[in-house]
N, C-alpha and C positions, 0 to 999 in steps of 0.2 A: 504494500500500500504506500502510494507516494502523498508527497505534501498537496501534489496538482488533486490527485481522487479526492483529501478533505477540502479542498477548495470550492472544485464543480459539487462535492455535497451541501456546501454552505450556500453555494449560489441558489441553487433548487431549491434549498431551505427559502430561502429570505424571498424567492418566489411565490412557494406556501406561504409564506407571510404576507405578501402583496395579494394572494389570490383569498385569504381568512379576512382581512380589513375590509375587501371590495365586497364579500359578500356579508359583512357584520359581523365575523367573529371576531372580536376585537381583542378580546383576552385570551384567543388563539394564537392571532398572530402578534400579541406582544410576546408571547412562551417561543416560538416561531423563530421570531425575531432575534432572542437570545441566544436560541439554539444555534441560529447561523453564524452566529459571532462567535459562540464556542467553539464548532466545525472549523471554521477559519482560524483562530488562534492554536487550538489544536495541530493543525496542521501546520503551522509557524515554531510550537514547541517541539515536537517531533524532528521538523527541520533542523532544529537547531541540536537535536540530541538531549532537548530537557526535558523534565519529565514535569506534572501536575497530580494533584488530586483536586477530588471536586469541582463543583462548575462555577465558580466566582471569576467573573469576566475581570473583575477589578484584581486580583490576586495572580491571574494570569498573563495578566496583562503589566503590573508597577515596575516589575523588573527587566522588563523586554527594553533595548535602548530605540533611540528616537521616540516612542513614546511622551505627547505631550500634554497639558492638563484637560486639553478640550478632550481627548479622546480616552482617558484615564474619566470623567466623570460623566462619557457616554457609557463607557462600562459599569460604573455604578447605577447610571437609571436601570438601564437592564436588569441589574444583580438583582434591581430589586421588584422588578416581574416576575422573575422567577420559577419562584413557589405560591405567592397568592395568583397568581393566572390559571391558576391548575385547583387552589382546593378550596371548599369553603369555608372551613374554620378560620381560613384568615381575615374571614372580616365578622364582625358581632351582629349580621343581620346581614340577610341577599347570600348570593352567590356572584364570582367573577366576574360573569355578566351581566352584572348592575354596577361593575364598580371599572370598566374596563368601557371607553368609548372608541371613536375614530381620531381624535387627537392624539390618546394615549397611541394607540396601534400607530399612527402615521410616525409620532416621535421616537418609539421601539425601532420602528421599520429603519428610520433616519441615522441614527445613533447605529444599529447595526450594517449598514450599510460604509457608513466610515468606518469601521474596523473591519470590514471586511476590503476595503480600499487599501489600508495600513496595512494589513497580509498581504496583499499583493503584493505592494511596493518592497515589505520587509524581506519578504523571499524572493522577487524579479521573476 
């Protein structure tokens, strides 16, 4: 498995993510959206020969160099889609999709999309 295969999987991803917003799953494609960032970054740690645990885009991302603050606290919105996009105990009333709209999804979408820009450039 090369860095190029988690790349074109991120790309598909963040497609699913474009195609979850356009139809209203909005707390689909902000989980979506994360996911493709991780696929991408994934694939830039591997390249590199380092290794990761867990999916915190921000943690995978603080010690990667070029790295700069705009793209370090698009990984923290993400991180923090996450897990509430997925369950409902994280909010005291509703389910994710009452609390996930076309903003949040378009800004997931956005923020993932430059990291997944930052992978490219990182590995050429």
């Amino acid at each position: 498995m090369t860095t190029r295969d988690w790349f074109r999987q991120a790309e598909r991803t963040i497609g699913s993510a474009e195609n979850a917003r356009k139809a209203g799953y909005h707390e689909d494609a902000a989980f979506l959206a994360h996911h493709a960032a991780y696929l991408a970054l994934i694939g830039v740690l591997r390249g590199k020969s380092l290794s990761t645990s867990g999916h915190s885009l921000y943690y995978m991302m603080k010690d990667l160099e070029g790295v700069d603050s705009g793209l370090i606290h698009r990984a923290r919105v993400l991180d923090t889609y996450y897990i509430p996009s997925r369950y409902p105990y994280c909010f005291e009333k509703g389910c994710p999709c009452d609390y996930f709209d076309e903003q949040i999804s378009e800004e997931a979408i956005d923020c993932a999309k430059a990291i997944l820009e930052f992978t490219e450039r990182t590995v050429g």
